[in-house]
C-alpha positions in Angstrom: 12.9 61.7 -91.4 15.1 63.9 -89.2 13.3 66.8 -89.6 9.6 65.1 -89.0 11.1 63.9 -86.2 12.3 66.6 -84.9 9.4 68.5 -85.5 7.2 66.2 -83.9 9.3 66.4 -80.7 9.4 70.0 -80.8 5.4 70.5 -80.9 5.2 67.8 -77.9 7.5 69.8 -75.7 5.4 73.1 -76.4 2.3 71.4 -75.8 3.8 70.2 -72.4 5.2 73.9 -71.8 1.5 75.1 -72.1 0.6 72.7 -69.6 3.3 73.1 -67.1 2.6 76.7 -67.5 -1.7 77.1 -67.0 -0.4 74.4 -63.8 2.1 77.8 -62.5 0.0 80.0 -62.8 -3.0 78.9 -61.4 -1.0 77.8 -58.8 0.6 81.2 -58.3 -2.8 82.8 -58.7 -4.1 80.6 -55.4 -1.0 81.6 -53.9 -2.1 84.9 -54.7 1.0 86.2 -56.4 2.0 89.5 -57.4 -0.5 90.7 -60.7 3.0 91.7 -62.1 4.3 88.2 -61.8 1.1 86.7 -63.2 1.2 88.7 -65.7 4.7 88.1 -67.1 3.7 84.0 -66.7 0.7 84.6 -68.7 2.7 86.4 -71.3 5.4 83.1 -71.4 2.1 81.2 -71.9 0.7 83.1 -74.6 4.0 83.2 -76.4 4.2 78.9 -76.2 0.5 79.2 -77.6 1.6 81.2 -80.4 4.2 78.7 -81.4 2.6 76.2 -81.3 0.5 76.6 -84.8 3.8 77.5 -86.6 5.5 74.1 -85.6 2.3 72.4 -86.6 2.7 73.6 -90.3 6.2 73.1 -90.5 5.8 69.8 -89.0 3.0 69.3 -91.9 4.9 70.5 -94.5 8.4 68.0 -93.4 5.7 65.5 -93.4 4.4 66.3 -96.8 8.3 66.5 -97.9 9.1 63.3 -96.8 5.7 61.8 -97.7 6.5 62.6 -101.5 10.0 61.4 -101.2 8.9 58.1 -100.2 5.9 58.3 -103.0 9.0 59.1 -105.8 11.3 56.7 -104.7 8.5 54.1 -104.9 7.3 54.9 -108.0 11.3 55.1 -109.4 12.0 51.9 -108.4 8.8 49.9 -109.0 
């Protein structure tokens, strides 16, 4: 249960990185920032987007874990 959970918080948080993120740069773009600068933020972004994907599968498979714990121990003791 742990793990789900923790997975499940973990994907939220990148999700709301990405979003804090696309707000900073477009932000920084009107601002009309540095292309340096943008271009280090957009490579923080990318790098959250990346992530993302890999805690969806391990947030799947600790689902899936749990899921046939649950199944077993309800079959065992039925």
């Amino acid at each position: 249960t742990y793990t789900v959970k923790r997975y499940f918080k973990e994907e939220k948080s990148y999700h709301k990185e990405v979003e804090d993120q696309e707000k900073r740069i477009e932000r920084l773009t009107a601002e009309g920032a540095d292309p340096s600068v943008l271009n280090k933020e957009r490579e923080v972004l990318e790098e959250s987007l990346r992530i993302i994907p890999d805690v969806q599968s391990r947030l799947k498979a600790a689902y899936e874990e749990l899921r046939n714990l649950v199944v077993s121990y309800h079959s065992y003791y039925k």
